[in-house]
N, C-alpha and C positions, 0 to 999 in steps of 0.2 A: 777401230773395232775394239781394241782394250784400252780401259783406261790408266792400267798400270802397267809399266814394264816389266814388274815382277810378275802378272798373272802371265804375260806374253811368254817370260821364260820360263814357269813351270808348263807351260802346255805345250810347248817344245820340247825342254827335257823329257816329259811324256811321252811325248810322241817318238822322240828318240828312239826311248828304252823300250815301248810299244813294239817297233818297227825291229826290233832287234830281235825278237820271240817268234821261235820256230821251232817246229821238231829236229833238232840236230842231230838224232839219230838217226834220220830217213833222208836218202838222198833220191832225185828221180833224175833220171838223164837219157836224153836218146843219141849221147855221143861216146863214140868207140872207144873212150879209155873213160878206166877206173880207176879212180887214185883215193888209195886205203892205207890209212895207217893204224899201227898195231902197237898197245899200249901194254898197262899189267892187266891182264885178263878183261881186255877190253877192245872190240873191233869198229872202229870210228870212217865211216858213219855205219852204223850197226845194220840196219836198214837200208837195200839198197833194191830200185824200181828201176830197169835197163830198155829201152827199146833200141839196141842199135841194131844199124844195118846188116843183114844178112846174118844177125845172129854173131856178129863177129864183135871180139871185145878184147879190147890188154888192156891187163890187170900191172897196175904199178904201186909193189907197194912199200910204205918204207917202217921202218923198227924206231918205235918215237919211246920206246919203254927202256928199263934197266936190265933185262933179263933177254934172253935169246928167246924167237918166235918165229913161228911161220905161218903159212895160210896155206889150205889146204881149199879146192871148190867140190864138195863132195854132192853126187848125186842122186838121188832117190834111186832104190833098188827094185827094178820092174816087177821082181814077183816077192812080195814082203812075205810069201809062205817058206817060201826058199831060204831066201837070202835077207835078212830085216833089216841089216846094217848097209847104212847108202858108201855106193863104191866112189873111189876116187877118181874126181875129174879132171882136176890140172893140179900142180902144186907149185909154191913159190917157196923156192930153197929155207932154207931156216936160216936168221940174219940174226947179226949182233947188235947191239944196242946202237941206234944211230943209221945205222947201214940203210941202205936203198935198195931191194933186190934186182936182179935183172929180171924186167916187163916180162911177163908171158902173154902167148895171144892166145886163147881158145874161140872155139865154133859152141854157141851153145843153142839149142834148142829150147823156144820157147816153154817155160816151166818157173818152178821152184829149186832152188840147190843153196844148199847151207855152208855158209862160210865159215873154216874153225881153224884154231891153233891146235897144232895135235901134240904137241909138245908135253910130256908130263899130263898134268889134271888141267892145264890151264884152261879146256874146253869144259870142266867141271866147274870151274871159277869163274864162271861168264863170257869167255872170249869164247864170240862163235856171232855170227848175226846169220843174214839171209837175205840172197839174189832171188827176183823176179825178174826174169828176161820175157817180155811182151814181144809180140808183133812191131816191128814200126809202122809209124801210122802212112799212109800213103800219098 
């Protein structure tokens, strides 16, 4: 098929580095644990699509940065005339650099809810992404 070795390994190489290109800020999963790690004002994978069962999810996450963080799963606040700021839905201790925090499990109902470091500004500095919890499919 080629007649050069060399054309053989650039269109490998290609295909390699090709196949290695995704959105790495978006994760989809329809299995019960989340595993999140927390940077300098950055939540990896930023973007995350949930379908697990019965709504039910632990959250695992670990402190990959230099500075203390946490995560908070904060949820839309039913009447925005009221209340505008989304209440808290779970929280995962605030960890020191390195650390692993201990898994939380929550129940969450299909929706939207925002993931943040509430620590200082660091949710002003980027650290913050966002759960979709769908139905699982049947």
């Amino acid at each position: 098929m080629f007649r050069s070795p060399l054309a053989a390994a650039v269109l490998a190489a290609s295909l390699i580095a090709l196949g290695g290109c995704s959105d790495a800020k978006q994760q989809r999963t329809d299995r019960p644990i989340l595993r999140i790690s927390l940077d300098e004002y950055r939540i990896v994978p930023q973007d995350i699509v949930a379908a697990p069962p019965r709504g039910r999810i632990k959250i695992v996450v670990r402190n990959s940065g230099r500075l203390t963080h946490n995560l908070v799963v904060q949820v839309p606040a039913k009447d925005a005339d009221e209340k505008p700021e989304p209440v808290e839905g779970a929280r995962v201790k605030s960890m020191q650099p390195g650390e692993v925090a201990e898994p939380i499990k929550v129940t969450l109902a299909p929706g939207e809810y925002r993931l943040v470091c509430t620590i200082a500004n660091h949710d002003d500095l980027g650290q913050y992404g966002k759960l979709v919890v769908k139905k699982p499919p049947l």
